[in-house]
MOPAC internal coordinates of N, CA, C and O (Angstrom, degrees):
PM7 1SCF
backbone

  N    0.0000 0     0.00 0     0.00 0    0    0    0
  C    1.4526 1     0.00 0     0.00 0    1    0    0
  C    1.5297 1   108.09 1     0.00 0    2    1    0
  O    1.2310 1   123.97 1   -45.58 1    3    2    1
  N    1.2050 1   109.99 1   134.42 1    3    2    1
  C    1.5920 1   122.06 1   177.57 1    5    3    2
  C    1.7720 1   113.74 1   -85.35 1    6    5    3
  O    1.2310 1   131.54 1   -49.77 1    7    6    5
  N    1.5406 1    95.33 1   130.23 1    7    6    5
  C    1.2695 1   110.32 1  -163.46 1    9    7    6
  C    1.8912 1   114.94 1   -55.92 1   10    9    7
  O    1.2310 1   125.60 1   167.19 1   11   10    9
  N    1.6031 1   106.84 1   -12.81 1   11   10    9
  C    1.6925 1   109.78 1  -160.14 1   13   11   10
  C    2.2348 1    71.94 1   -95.13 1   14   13   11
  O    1.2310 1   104.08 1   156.81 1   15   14   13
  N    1.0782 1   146.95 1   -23.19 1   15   14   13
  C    1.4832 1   153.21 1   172.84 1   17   15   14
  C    1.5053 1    96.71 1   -23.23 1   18   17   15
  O    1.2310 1   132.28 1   111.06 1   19   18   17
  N    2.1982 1    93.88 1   -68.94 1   19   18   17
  C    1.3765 1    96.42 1  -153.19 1   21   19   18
  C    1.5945 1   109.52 1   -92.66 1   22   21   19
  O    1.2310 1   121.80 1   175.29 1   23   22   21
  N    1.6130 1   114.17 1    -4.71 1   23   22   21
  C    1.3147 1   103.24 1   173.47 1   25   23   22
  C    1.8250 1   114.49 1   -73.96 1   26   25   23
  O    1.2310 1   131.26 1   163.46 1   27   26   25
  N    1.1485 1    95.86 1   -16.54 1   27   26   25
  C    1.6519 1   115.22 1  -177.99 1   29   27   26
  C    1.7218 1   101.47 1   -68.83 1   30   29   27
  O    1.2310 1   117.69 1   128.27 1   31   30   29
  N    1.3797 1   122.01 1   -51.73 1   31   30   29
  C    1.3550 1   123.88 1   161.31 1   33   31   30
  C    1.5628 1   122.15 1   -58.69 1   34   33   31
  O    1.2310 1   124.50 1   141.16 1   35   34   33
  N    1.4101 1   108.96 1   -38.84 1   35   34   33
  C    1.5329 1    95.08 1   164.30 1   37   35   34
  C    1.3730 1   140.94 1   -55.37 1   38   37   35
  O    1.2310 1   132.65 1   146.36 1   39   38   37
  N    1.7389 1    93.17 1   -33.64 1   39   38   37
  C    1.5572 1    91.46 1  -176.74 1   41   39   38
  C    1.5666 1   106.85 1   -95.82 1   42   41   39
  O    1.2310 1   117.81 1   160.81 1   43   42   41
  N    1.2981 1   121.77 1   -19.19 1   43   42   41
  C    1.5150 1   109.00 1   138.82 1   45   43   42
  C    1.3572 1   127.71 1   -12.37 1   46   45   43
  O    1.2310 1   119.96 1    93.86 1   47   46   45
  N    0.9752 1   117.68 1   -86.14 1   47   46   45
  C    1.3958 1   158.63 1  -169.25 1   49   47   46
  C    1.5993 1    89.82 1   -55.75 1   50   49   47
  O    1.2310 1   113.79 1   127.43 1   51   50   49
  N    1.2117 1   129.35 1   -52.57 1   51   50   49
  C    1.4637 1   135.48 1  -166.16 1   53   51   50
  C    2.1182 1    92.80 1   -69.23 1   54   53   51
  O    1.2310 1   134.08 1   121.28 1   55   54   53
  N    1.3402 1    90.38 1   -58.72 1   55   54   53
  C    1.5664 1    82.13 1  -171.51 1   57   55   54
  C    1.3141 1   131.75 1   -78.89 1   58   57   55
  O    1.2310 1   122.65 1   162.61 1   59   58   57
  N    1.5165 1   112.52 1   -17.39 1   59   58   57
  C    1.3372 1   125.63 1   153.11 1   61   59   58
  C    2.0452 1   124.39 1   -57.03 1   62   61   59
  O    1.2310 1   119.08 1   149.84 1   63   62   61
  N    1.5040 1   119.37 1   -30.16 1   63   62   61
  C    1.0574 1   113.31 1  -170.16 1   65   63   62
  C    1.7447 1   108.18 1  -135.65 1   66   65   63
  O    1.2310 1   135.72 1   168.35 1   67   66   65
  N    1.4248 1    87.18 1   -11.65 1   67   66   65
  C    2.1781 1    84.26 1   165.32 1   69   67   66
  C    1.5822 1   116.63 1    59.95 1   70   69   67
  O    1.2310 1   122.04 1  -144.36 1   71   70   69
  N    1.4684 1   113.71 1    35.64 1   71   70   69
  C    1.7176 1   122.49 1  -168.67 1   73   71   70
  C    1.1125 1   101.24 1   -42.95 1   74   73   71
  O    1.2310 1   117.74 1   -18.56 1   75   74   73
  N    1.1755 1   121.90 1   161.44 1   75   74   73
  C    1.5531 1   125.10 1   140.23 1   77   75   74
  C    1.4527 1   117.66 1   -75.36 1   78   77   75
  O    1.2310 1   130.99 1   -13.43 1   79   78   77
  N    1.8434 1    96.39 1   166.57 1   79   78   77
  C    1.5704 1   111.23 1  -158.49 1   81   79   78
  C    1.5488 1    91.44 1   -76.52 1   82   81   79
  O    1.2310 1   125.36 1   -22.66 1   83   82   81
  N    1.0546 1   107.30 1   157.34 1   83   82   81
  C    1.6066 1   106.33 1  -161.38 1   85   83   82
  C    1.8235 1   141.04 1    82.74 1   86   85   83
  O    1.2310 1   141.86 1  -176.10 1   87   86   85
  N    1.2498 1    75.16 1     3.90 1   87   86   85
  C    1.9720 1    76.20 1  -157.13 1   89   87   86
  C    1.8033 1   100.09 1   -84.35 1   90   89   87
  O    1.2310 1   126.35 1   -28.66 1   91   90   89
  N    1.1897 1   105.39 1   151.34 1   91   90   89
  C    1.8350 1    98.17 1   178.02 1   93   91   90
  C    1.3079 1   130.68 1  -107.92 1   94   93   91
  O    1.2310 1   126.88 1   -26.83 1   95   94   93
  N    1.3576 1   104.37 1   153.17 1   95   94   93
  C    1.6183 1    90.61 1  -153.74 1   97   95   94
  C    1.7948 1    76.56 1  -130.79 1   98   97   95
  O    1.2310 1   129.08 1   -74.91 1   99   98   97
  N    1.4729 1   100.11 1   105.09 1   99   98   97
  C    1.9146 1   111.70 1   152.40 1  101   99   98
  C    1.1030 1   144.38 1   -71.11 1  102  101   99
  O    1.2310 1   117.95 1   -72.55 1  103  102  101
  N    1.1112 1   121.50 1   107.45 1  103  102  101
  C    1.4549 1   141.03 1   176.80 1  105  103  102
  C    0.9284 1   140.50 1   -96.71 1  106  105  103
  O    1.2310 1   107.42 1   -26.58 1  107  106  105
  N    2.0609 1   141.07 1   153.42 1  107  106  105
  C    1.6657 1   115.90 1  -176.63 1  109  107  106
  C    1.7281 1    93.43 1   -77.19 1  110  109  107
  O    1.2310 1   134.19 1    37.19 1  111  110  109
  N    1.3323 1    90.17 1  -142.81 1  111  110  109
  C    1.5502 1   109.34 1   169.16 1  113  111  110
  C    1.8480 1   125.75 1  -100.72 1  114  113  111
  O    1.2310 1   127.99 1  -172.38 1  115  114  113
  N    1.5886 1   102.22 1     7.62 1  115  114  113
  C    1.5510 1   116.17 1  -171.89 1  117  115  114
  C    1.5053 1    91.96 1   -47.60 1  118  117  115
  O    1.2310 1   129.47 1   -20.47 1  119  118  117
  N    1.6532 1    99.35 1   159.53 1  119  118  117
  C    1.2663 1   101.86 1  -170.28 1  121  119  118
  C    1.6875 1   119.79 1   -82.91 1  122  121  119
  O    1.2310 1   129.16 1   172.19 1  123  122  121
  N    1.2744 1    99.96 1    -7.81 1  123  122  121
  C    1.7765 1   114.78 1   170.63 1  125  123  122
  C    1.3983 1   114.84 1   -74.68 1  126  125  123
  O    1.2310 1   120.48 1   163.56 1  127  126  125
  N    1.6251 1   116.69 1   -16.44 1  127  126  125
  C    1.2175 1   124.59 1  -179.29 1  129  127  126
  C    1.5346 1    95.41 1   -99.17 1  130  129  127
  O    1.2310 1    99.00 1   142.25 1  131  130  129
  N    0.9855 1   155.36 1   -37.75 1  131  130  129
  C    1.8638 1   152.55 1  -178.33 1  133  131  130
  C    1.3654 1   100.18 1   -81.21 1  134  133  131
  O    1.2310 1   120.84 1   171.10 1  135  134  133
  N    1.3465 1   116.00 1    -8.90 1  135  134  133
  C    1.9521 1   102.34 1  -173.25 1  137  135  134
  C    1.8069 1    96.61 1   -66.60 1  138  137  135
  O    1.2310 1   130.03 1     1.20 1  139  138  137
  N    1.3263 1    98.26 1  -178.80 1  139  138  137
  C    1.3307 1   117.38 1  -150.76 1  141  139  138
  C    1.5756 1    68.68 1  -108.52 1  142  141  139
  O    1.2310 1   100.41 1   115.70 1  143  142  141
  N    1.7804 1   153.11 1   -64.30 1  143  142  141
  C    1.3303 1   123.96 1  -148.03 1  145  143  142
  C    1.7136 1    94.28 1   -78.00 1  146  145  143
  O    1.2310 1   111.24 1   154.25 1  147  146  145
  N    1.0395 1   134.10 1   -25.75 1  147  146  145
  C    1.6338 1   126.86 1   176.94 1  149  147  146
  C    1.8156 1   108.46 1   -46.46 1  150  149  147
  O    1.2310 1   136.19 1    98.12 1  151  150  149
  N    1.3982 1    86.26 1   -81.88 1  151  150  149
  C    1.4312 1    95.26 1   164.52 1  153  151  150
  C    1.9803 1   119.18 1   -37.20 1  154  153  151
  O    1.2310 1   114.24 1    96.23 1  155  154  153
  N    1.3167 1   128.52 1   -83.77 1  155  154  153
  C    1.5497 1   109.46 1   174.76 1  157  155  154
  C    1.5240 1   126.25 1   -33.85 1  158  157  155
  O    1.2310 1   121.62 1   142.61 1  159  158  157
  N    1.2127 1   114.51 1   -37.39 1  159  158  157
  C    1.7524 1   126.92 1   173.99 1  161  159  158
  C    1.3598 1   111.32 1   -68.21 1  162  161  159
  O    1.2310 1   125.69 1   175.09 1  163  162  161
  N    1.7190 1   106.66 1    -4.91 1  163  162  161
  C    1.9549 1    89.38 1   172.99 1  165  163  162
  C    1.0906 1   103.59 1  -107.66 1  166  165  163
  O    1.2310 1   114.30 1   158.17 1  167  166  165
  N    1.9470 1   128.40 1   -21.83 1  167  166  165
  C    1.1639 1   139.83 1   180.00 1  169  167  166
  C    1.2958 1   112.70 1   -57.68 1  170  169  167
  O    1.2310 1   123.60 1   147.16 1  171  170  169
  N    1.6710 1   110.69 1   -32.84 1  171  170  169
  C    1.7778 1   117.92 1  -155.15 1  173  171  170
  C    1.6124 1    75.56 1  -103.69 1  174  173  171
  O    1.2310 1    91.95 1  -150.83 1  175  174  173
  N    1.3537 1   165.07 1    29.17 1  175  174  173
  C    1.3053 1   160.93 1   153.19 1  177  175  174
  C    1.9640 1   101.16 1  -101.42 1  178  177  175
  O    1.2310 1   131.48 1   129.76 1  179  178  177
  N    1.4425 1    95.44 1   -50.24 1  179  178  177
  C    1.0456 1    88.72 1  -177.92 1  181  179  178
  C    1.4523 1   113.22 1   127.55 1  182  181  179
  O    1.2310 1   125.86 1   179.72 1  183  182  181
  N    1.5642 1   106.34 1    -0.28 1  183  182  181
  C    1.6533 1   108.22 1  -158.46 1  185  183  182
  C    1.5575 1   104.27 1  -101.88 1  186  185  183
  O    1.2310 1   119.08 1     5.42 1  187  186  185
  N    1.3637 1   119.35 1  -174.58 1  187  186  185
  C    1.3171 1   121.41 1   169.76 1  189  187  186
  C    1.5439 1   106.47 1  -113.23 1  190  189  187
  O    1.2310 1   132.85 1   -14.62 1  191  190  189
  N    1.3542 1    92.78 1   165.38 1  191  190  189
  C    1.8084 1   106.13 1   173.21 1  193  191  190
  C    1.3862 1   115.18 1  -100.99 1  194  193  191
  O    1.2310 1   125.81 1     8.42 1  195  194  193
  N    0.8285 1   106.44 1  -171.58 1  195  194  193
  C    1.9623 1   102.51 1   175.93 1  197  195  194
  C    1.6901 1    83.16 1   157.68 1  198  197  195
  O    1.2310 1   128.72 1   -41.71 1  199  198  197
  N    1.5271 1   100.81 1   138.29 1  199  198  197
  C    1.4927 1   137.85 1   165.08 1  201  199  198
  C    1.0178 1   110.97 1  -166.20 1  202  201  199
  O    1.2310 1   134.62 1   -22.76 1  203  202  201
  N    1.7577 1    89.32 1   157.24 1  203  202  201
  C    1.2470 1   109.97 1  -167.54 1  205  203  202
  C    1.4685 1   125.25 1   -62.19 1  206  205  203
  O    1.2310 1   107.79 1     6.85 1  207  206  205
  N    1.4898 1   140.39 1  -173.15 1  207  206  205
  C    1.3725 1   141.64 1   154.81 1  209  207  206
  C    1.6794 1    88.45 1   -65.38 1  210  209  207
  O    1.2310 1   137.21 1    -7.83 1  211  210  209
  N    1.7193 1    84.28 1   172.17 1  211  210  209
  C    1.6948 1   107.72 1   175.02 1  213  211  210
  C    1.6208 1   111.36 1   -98.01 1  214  213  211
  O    1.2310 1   128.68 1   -63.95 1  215  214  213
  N    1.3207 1   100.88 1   116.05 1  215  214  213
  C    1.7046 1    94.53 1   175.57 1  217  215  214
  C    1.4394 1    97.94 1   101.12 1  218  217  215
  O    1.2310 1   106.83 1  -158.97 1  219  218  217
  N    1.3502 1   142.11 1    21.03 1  219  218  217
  C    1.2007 1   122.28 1  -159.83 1  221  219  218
  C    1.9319 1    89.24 1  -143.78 1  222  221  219
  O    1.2310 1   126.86 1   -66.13 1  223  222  221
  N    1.4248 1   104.42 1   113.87 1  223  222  221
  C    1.4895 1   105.17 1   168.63 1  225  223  222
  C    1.7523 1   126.44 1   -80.46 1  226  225  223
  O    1.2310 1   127.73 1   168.79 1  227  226  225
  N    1.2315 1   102.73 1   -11.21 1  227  226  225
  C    1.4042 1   129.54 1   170.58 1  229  227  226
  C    1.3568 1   113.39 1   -46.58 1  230  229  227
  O    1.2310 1   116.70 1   113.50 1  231  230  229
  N    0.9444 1   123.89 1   -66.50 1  231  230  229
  C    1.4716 1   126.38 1  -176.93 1  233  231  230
  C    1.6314 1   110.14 1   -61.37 1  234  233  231
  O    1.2310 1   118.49 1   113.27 1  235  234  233
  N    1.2055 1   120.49 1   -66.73 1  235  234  233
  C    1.4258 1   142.89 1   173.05 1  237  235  234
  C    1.7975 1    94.72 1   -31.62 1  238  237  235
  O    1.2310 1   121.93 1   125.92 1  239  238  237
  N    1.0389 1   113.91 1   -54.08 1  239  238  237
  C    1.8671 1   123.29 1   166.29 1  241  239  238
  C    1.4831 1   126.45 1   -28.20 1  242  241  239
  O    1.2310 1   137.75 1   113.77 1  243  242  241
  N    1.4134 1    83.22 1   -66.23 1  243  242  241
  C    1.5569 1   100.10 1  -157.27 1  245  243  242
  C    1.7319 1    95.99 1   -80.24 1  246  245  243
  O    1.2310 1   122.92 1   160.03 1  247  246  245
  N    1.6964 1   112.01 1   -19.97 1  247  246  245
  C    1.3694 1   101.10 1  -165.61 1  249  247  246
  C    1.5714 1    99.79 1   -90.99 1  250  249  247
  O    1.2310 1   129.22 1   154.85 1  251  250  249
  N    1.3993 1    99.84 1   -25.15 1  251  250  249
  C    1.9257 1    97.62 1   173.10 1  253  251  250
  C    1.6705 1   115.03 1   -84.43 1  254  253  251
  O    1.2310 1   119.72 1   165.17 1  255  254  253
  N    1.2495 1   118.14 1   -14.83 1  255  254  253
  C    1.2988 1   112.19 1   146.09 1  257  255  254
  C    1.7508 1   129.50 1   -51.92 1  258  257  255
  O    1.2310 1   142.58 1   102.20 1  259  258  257
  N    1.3338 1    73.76 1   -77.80 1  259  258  257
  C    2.3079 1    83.46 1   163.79 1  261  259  258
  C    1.9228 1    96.69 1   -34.65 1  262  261  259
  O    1.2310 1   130.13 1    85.66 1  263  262  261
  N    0.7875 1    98.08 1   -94.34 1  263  262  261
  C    1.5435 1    99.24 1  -168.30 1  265  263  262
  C    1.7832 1   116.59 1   -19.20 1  266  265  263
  O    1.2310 1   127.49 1   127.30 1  267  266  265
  N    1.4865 1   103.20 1   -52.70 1  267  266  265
  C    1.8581 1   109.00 1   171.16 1  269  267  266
  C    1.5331 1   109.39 1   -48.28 1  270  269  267
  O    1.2310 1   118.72 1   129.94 1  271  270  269
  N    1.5976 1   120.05 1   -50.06 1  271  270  269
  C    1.1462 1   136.65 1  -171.03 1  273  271  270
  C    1.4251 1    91.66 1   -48.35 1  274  273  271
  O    1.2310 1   113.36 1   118.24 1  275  274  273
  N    1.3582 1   130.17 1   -61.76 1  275  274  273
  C    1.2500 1   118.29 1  -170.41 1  277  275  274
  C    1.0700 1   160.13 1   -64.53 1  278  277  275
  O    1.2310 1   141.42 1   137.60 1  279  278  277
  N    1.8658 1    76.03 1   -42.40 1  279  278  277
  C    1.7705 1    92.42 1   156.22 1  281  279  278
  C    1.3270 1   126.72 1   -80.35 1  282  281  279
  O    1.2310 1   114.80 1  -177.51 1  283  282  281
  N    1.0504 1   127.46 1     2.49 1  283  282  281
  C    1.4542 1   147.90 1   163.39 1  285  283  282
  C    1.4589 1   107.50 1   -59.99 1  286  285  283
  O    1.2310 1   116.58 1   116.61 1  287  286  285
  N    1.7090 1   124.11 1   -63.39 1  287  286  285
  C    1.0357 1   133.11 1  -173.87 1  289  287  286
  C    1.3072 1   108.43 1   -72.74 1  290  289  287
  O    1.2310 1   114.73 1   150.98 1  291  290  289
  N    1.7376 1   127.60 1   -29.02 1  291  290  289
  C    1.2633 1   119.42 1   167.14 1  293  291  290
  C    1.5685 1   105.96 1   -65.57 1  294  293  291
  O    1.2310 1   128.42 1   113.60 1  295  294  293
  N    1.0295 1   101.38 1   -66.40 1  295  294  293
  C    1.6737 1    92.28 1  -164.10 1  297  295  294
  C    1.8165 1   110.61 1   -42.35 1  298  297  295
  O    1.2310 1   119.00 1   136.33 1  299  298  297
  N    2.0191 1   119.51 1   -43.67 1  299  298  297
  C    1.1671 1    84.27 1  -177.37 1  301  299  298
  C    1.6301 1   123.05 1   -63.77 1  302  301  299
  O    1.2310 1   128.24 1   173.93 1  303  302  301
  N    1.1423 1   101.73 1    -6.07 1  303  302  301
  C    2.1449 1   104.40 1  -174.04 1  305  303  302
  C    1.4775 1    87.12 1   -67.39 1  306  305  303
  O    1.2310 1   115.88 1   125.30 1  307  306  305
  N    0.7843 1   125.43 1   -54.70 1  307  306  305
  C    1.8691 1   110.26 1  -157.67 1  309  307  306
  C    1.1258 1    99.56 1   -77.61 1  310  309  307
  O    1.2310 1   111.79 1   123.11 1  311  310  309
  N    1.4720 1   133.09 1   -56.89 1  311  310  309
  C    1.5559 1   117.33 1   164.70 1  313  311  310
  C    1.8108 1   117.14 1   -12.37 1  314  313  311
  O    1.2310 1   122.24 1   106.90 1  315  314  313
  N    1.4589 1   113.31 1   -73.10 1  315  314  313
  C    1.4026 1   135.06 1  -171.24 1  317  315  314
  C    1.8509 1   100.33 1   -57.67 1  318  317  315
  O    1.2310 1   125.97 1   136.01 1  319  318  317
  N    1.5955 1   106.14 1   -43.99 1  319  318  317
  C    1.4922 1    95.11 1  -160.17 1  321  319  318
  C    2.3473 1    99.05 1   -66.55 1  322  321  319
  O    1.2310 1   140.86 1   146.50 1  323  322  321
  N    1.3681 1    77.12 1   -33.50 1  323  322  321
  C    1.9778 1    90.37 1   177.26 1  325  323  322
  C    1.3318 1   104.04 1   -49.37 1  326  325  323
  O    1.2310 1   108.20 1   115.90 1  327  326  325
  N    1.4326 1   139.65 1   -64.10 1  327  326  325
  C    0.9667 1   138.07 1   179.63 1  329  327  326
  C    1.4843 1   116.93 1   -52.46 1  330  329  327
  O    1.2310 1   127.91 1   135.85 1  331  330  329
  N    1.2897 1   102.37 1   -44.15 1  331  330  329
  C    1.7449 1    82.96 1  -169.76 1  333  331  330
  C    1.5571 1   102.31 1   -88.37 1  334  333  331
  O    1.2310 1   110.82 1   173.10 1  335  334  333
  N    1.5071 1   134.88 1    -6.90 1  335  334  333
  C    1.6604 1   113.98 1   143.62 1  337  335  334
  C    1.3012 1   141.02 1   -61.10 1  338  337  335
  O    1.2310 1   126.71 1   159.26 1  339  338  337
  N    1.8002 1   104.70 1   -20.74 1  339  338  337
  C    0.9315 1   116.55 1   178.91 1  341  339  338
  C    1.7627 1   114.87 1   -71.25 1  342  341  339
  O    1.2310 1   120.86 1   140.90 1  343  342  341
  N    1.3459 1   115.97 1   -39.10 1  343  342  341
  C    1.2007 1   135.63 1   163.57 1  345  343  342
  C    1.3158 1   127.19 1   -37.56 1  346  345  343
  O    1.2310 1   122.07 1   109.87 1  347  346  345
  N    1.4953 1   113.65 1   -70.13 1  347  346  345
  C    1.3490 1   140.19 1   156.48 1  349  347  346
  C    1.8370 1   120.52 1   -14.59 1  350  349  347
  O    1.2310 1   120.10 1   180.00 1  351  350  349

């Protein structure tokens, strides 16, 4: 995957959800993620980077865990919010 791909998804991503300054955006070590325009395009957003160690499935884990965790808890909210319109 070509590195101008995922800056093209970032700013997607930037104008679709309006992060706050600070917010982090996790990545492996692919080489579209270490380029130098990936990296400046999160600085000029405002965001941080963060990756994992090398060789280490641990991190990659815990952050695709976090992520399940969430959408888990979203989906049951909309489940619950459906029901109680449906109710209504």
């Amino acid at each position: 995957m070509r590195s101008e791909r995922v800056v093209d998804a970032v700013q997607m991503a930037i104008w679709r959800r309006h992060p706050a300054p600070g917010a982090i955006v996790h990545a492996d070590r692919g080489s579209q993620y270490t380029s130098w325009i990936f990296g400046h395009r999160l600085r000029q957003a405002g965001l941080l980077g963060s990756m994992g160690r090398v060789a280490s499935s641990v991190d990659n884990t815990m952050m695709e865990s976090f992520c399940r965790a969430c959408s888990v808890s979203c989906s049951t909210a909309a489940v619950r919010l459906c029901h109680t319109e449906d109710s209504a």
